[in-house]
C-alpha positions in Angstrom: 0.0 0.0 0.0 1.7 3.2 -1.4 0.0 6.2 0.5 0.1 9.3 -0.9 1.6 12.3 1.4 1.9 15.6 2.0 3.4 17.2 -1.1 2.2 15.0 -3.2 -0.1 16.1 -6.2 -4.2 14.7 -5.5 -4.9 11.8 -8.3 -7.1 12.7 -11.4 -10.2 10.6 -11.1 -13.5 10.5 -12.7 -15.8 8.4 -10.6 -20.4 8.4 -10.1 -21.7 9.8 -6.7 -24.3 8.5 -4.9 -26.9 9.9 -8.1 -24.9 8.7 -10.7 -23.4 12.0 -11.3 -19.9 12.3 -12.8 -17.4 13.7 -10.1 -14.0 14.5 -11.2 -10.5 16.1 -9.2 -11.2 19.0 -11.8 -14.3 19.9 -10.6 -12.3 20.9 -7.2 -9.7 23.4 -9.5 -8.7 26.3 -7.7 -10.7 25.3 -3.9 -10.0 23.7 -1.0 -10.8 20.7 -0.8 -11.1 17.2 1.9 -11.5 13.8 0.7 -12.5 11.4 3.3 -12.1 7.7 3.0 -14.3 5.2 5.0 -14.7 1.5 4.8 -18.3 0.8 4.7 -21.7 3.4 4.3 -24.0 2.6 7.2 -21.7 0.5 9.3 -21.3 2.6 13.4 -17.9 4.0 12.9 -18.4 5.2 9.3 -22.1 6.5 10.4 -20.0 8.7 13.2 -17.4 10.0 11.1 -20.0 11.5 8.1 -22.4 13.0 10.5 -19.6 14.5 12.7 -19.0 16.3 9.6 -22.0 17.2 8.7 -22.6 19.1 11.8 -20.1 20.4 11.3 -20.1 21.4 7.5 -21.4 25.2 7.7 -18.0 25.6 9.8 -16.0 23.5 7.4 -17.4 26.1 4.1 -16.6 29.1 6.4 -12.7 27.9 6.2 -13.5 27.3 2.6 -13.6 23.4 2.6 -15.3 20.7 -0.2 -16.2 17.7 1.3 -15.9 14.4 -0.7 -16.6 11.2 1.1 -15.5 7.9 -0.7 -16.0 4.2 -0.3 -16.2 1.2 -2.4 -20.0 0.8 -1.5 -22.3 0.8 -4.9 -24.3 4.2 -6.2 -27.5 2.4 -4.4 -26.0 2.2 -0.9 -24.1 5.3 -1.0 -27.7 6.9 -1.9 -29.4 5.3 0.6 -26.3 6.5 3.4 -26.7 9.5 2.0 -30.3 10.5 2.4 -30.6 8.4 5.7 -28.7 10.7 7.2 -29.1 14.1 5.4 -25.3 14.4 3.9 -24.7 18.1 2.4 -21.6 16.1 0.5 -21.4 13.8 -2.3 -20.3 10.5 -1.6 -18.5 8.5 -4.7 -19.2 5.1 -5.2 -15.5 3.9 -6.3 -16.6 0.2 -6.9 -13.8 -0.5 -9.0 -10.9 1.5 -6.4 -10.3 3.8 -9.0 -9.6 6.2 -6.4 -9.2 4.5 -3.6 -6.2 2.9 -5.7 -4.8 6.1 -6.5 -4.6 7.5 -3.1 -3.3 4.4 -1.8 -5.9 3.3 1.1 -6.4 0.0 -0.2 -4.2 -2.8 1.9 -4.0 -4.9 4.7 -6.2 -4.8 7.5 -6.7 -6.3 10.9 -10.1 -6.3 13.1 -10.8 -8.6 15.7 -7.8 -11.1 14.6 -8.8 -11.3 11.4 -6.6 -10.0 8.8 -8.0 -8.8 5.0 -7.7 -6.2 2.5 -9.9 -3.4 2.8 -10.3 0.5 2.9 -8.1 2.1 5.2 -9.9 5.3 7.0 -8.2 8.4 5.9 -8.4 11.9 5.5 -6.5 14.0 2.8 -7.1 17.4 2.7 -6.0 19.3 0.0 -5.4 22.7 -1.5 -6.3 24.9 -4.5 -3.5 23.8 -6.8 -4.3 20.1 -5.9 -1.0 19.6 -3.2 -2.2 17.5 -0.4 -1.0 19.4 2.6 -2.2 17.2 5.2 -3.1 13.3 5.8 -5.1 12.4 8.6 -4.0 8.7 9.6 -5.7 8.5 12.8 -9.4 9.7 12.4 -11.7 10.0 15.2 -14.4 8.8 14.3 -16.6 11.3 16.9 -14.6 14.5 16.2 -13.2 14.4 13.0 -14.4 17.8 12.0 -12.0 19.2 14.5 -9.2 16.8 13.2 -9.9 18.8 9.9 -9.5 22.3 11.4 -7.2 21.5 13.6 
């Protein structure tokens, strides 16, 4: 698993959201932006982080942030995530790991002594010429918003 880092150029992608809308790194040109990987829509930990920031998104816009959440779940589920909990953010539905591949959170995983591949939860956030300035690694689930603005 090659992760991408700070300094390093944000991926061109073209992947669906949750409506089958084409979503594409150009589309974020010239803003800020923070693209959030989690491993599963609807699952408690991925639940926690989206709605932390969406309670938070009014104060994310005020520092001039795009939200883009991202997981391998299909258009359907990512829908149904969505409007379950009343997401102001797109969600992508990367079922191939197009850009989960590129940013490198695809690898080895352990949970409850189990080892597989999987998504690994991270944050890049990003600025207007696409340069990745920071990486979150260890996301809190419950407070991720102030991870972000931290």
């Amino acid at each position: 698993m090659k992760t991408l880092k700070v300094g390093d150029k944000a991926p061109d992608f073209k992947v669906n959201d949750q409506d089958g809308n084409s979503i594409s790194s150009k589309d974020y040109k010239g803003k800020k932006w923070v693209v959030f990987f989690y491993p599963k829509a609807n699952t408690p930990g991925c639940t926690a982080e989206a709605c932390n920031l969406r309670d938070n998104y009014k104060e994310l816009q005020k520092e001039g942030y795009e939200l883009l959440g991202v997981s391998a779940d299909s258009e359907k589920r990512q829908k149904n995530f969505r409007e379950k909990y009343n997401f102001p953010f797109p969600l992508l539905a990367d079922e191939n790991k197009e850009v989960i591949n590129a940013f490198g959170v695809w690898g080895p995983k352990k949970f409850m002594g189990r080892e597989f591949d999987g998504i690994h939860r991270k944050t890049f956030i990003i600025d207007e010429n696409g340069i990745i300035t920071r990486v979150i690694d260890k996301v809190k689930t419950k407070d991720h918003a102030a991870q972000i603005l931290d």
